[in-house]
N, C-alpha and C positions, 0 to 999 in steps of 0.2 A: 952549396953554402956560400961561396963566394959570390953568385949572383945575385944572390937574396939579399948578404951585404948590402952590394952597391946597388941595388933596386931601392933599401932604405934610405941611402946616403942621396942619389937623386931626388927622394921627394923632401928629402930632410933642407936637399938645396933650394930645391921650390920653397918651400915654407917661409926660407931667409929672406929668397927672390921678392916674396908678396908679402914680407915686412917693409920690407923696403920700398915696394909701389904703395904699401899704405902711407909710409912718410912722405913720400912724394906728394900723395894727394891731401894731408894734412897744412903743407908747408911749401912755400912758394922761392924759399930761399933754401940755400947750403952752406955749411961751415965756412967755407970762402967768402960768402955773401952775394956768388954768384946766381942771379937768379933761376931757376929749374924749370922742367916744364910743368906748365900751369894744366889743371886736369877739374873736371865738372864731375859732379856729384849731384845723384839723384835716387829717391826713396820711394819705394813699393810699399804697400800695405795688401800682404795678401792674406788670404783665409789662414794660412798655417803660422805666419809671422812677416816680419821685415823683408826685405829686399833693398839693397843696397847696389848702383849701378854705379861705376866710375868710369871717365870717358876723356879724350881728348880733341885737339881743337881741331883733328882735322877727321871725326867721328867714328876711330880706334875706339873697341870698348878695352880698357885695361885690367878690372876686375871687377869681378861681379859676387858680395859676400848676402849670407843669409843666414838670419837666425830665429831657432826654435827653442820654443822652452817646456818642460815638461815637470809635473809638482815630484816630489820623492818622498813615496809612500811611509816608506820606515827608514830610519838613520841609519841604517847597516851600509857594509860594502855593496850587498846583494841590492838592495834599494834603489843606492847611489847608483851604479851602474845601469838599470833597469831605466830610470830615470834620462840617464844621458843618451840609451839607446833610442830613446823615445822622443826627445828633444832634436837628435842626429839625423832622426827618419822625416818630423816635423821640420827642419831647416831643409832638409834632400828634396821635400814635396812642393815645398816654397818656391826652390829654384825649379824644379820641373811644370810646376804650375803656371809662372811666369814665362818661361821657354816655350811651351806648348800653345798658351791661349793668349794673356797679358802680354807680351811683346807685340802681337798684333793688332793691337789695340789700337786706336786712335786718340785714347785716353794717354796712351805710355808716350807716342809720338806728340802729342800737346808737353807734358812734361820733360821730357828731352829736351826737344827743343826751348822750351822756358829757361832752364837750367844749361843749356848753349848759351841761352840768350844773356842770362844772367849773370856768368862768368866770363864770357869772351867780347859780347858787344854791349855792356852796359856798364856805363861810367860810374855806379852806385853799385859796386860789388864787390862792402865792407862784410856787411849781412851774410853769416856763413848758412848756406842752404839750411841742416840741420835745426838752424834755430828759427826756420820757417814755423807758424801755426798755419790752421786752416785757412783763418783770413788772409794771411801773409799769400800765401799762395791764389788763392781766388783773385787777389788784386793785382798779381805779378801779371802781367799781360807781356805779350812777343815786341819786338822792338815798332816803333810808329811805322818806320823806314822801310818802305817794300820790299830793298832789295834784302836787306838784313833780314826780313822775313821770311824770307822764300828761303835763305840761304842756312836759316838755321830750320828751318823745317827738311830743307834736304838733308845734309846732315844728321838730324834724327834719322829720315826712310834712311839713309847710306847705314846708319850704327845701327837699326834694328835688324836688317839686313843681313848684316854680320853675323849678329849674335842668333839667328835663326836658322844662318849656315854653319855654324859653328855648333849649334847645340847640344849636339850627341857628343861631342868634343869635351863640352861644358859640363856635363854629367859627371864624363866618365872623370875630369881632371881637378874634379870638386874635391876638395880634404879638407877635414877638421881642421881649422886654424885656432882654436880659444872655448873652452869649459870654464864657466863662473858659475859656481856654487853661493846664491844670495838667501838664507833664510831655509828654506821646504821647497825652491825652486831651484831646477838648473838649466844653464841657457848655455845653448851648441852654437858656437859661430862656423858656417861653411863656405870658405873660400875655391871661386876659381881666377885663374888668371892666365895670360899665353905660358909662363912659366912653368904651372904646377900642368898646363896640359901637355906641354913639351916632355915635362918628365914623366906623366901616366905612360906616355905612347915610349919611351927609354924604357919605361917596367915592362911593358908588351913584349916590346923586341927581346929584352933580355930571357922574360919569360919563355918564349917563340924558340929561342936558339938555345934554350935549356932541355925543353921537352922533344927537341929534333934528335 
């Protein structure tokens, strides 16, 4: 019982952890006014829904959320629930499907990179990514500058890299972060981050040294 506890309590601290990397990447500043680390964001459109990537400047991925949404048949609890399961499996497939094929892409290494290029070497980066359109993006080209070209294309290989080696990591350290009930629709947000995988692998061990 008492493991079970603090098995809750570890991912209950991840959850805070990857609140907190979300403010981070919302906001460039801190109640001091001292400024933070600055972190790049970029968006998947996969078959099952969104994909959300966030990254830093030296091509650390720091989390990666996904979200699925699923209608809800009849108003009941039984519904609601059935609904969110199905929205949770829908968000789970998103990140497996982008882990598996879409990281490898040449498509996702173009984007990366763009969104390096646009956060870190480009002097025009009032424009928050999100409020890109199609065209916005079609017309965002890589820096003129060779060397800043290469340097944010590496960068991308260095962060896909990562997250290709990390991916079974990624899976396993994925949690629910956010249920919104809009209308007959509900939408599952699935965060992972080093935090919430640090503390899947705390559940293992604890798990591990329970059943010994």
């Amino acid at each position: 019982m008492k493991t079970l506890i603090a098995a809750m309590c570890v991912l209950a601290l991840a959850g805070c952890a990857s609140t907190d990397s979300k403010q981070n990447a919302s906001s460039s500043t801190d109640k001091s006014g001292v400024e933070s680390r600055r972190l790049a964001e970029t968006a998947f459109e996969e078959a099952g829904g969104t994909l959300n990537l966030v990254f830093d400047a030296q091509g650390n991925w720091v989390k990666i959320t996904a979200k699925g949404t699923a209608a809800i048949s009849d108003d009941t609890p039984g519904g609601r629930e059935t609904a969110m399961t199905i929205a949770t499996m829908r968000s789970k497939r998103t990140v497996a499907e982008f882990l598996s094929s879409e990281v490898r892409s040449s498509k996702t290494m173009t984007r990366i990179a763009r969104s390096y290029a646009r956060t870190y070497q480009s002097s025009d980066s009032t424009k928050p990514l999100e409020s890109l359109d199609a065209e916005d993006e079609a017309a965002m080209s890589l820096p003129t500058d060779a060397e800043e070209n290469r340097y944010a294309q590496r960068l991308a290989s260095i962060l896909t890299e990562q997250i290709r080696d990390n991916s079974s990591a990624i899976l396993k350290g994925a949690f629910v972060s956010q249920r919104t009930f809009e209308g007959e629709r509900v939408t599952v947000e699935l965060t992972a981050s080093r935090e919430s995988i640090e503390a899947a692998r705390q559940v293992s061990r604890m798990m591990r040294g329970t059943m010994q």
